[in-house]
N, C-alpha and C positions, 0 to 999 in steps of 0.2 A: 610589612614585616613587624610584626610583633617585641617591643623594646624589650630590654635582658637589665631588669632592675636585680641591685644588687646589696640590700639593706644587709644590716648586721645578724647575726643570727644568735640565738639565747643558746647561751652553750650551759645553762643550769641543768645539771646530771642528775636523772630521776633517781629513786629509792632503787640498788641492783638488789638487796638482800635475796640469798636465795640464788640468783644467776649464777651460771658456770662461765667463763670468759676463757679465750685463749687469746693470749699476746705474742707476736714473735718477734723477736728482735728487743725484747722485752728489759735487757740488761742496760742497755744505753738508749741518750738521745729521747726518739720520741716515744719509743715502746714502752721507756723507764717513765716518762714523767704518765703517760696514757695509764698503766699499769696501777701507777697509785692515785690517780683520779679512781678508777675504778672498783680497787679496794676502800678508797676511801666512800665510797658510797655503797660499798657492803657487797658487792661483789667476791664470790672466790675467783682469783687469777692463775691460770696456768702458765708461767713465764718460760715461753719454748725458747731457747737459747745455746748457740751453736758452743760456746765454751765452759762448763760446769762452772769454774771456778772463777770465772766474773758474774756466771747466774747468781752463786751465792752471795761474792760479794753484792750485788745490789740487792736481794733480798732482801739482806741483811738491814743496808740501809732503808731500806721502804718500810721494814718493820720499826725501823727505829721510829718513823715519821707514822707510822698506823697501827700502831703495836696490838690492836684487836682486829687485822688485816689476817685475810688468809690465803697463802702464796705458795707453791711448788713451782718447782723447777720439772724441765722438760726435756731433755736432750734432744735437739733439732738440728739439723744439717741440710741445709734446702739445696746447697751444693750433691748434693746423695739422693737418688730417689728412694734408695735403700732404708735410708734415715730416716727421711719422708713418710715410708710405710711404716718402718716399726715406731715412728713414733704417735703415727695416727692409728694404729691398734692398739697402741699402749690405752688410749685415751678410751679406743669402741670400746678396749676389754671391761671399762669399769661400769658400762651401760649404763649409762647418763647424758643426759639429753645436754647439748653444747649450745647457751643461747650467742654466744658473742666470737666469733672467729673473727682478728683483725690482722690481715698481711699486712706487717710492716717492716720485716729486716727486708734490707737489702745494702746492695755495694752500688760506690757511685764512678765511674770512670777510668776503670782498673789498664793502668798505659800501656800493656804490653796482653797480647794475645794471650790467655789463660783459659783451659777449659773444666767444667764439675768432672765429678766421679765416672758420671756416664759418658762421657765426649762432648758434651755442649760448650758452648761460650759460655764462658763463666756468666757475664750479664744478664744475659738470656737466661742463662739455667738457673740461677738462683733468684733473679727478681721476680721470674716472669714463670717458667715450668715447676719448681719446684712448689710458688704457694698455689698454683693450677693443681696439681695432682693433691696437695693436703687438703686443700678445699674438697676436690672428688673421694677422697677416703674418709673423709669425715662429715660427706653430707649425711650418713643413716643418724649420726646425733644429732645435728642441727635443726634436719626436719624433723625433729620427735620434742623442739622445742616450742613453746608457744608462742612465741613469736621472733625467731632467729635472725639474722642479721650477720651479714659478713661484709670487712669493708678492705676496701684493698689503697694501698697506697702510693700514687703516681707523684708527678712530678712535676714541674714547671719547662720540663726539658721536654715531656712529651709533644711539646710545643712544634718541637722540629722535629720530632722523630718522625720517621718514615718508614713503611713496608717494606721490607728487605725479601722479599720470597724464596729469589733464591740465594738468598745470603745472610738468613739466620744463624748459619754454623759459623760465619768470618769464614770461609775458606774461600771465597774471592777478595778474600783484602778484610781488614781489621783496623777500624776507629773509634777509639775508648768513648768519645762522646757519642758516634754514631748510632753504638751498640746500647749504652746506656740510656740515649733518647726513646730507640725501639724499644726496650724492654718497659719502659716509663708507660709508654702508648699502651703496651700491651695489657698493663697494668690497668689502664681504664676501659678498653676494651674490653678484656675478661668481668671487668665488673656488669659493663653494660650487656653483656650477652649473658652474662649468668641469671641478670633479672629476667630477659626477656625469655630463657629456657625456663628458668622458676616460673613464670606465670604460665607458659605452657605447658608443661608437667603437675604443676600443682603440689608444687614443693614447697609454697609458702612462706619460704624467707625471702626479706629484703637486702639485698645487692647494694652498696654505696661507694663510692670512691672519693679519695681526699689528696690535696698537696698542702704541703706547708710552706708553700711560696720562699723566700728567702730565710731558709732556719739555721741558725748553728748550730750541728751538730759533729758528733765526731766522723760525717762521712768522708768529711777534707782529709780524716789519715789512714780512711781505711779503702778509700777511693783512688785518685790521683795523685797523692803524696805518699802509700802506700806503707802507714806507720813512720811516717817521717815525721816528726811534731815541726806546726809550722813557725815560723819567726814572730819575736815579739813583733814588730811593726805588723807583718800580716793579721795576727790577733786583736792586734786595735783596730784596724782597715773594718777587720771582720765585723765585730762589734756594733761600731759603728752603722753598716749599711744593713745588716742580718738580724733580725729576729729571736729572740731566745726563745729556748725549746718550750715550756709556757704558758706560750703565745702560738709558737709555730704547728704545740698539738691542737689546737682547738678546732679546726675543719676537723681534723678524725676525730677528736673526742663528740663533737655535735655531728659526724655520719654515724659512730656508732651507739650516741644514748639516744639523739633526740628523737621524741616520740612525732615529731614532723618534719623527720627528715624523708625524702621523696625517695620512694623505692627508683634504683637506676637513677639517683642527682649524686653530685660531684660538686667538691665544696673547697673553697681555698681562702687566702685576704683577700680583704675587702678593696684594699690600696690600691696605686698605682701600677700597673702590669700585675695584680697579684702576688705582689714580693712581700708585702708586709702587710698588717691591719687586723680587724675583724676578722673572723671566721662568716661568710657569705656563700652564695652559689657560684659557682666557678664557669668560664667559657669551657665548653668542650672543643678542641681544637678540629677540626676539619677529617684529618683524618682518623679522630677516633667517631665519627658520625657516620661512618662508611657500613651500614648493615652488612652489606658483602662480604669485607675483609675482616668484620669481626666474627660471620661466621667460619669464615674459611681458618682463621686464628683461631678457633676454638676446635676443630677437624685436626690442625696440625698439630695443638699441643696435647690434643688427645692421641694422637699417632703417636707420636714424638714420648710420651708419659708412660703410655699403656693405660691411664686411667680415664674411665669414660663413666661419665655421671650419670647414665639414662641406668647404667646395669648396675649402678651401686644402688637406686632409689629408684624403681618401675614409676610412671604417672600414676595418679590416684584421682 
């Protein structure tokens, strides 16, 4: 068996001048710190963002910190596939090639059965379907870039996540971790089957996936506490054991700059269990190494979407 070395990786961020970037989740957490790494090294960022009025507030402050940054906001609702459309034609209409797509919003363990626009589990539908189908509407820009890049962002929890087949929807039972671990999985699955469709199709972009191991962000309120701000005491606990955000983007900022990042790798800390450290090569967990069920996950959320990437972009 060939050993799984796990050195640091150079997260120094090439020259973007010139790139088109899309960020989701871009307002908070790791899309906001990812965002202005990326302006800051001359990229335009698209900051796709389910609430106007906290896209601008961080705008705002990003330009404070990049003040020769260039940033638009995005109206994005991955809850909607509706949203999802008009807001990936908003981007075809401008006919510009998109070098940097990075799925990063998501919700983390929401306690009580909730479903998107269209009937799905909310976890499901917004971690896992919603950045499936923007990715499929926006591959005619990506591939028109000279070297594109999409990176999608999993979790530490994909760890235990498991295949649900027939219990993607919760309609045999609903467990806020259970759902959130699947959609985590799905999350590096989709990335590893995208590569492996891209090099068969001859679409030309690279595929990556990232976790931030043990990060602080604000998922603790919009997850399982569900805007509950948590207790002083919890905030220090947190502190203490968690990662700032920092730190905790740097696996996705080095899946999506560096120029040796391994098309289909998946990147986290460097630390113990992956909870904190360097940005490194990450274990892929057992079930996301399953060729099978990451085809068959890619059939369903193509059913499940209506969006299918062979008819958006024919092979070449």
């Amino acid at each position: 068996m060939t050993a799984f070395h796990r050195r640091a990786l150079d997260t120094t961020v090439p020259d973007l001048t010139g790139r088109l970037a899309v960020v989701t989740g871009a307002n908070s957490g790791l899309g906001f710190g990812l965002t202005g790494r990326l302006a800051e090294a001359g990229a335009e960022v698209v900051m796709a963002v389910r609430t106007r009025e906290k896209g601008e507030d961080a705008r705002t402050r990003l330009l404070e910190q990049h003040p020769a940054a260039t940033l638009r906001l995005l109206d994005l609702d991955l809850a909607s596939l509706d949203s999802v459309r008009a807001a990936a034609h908003s981007l075809l209409d401008e006919d510009r090639p998109i070098d940097l797509l990075i799925n990063n919003a998501g919700i983390m363990a929401v306690p009580e059965l909730e479903r998107t626009e269209d009937g799905f589990e909310l976890q499901f539908g917004s971690n896992h379907l919603g950045p499936f189908a923007l990715t499929g509407h926006l591959l005619p820009a990506l591939v028109r870039a000279e070297a594109p890049r999409v990176v999608s962002t999993s979790s530490l929890a994909a760890n235990a996540g498991r295949w649900q087949w027939e219990n993607l929807n919760a309609e045999q039972g609903y467990s806020a971790w259970g759902a959130y671990g699947l959609s985590k999985l799905a999350n590096l699955s989709f990335a590893r089957e995208l590569q492996r469709r891209s090099d068969a199709h001859g679409w030309g972009l690279v595929s990556t996936a990232a976790h931030p191991g043990g990060t602080l962000t604000n998922l603790q309120t919009t997850g399982p506490r569900r805007g509950v701000a948590p207790s002083k005491r919890r905030q220090r606990l947190s502190a203490r054991i968690m990662q700032t955000v920092e730190v905790g983007m740097l696996p996705s900022l080095y899946a999506a700059t560096s120029p040796d990042a391994e098309p289909g790798g998946y990147y986290g800390p460097k630390g113990f269990l992956e909870v904190r450290g360097e940005p490194a090569r990450a274990r892929i967990p057992r079930a996301a190494r399953d060729r099978a069920a990451e085809a068959r996950l890619w059939a369903v959320s193509e059913s499940l979407t209506g969006v299918r990437f062979v008819e958006q972009v024919p092979a070449v």
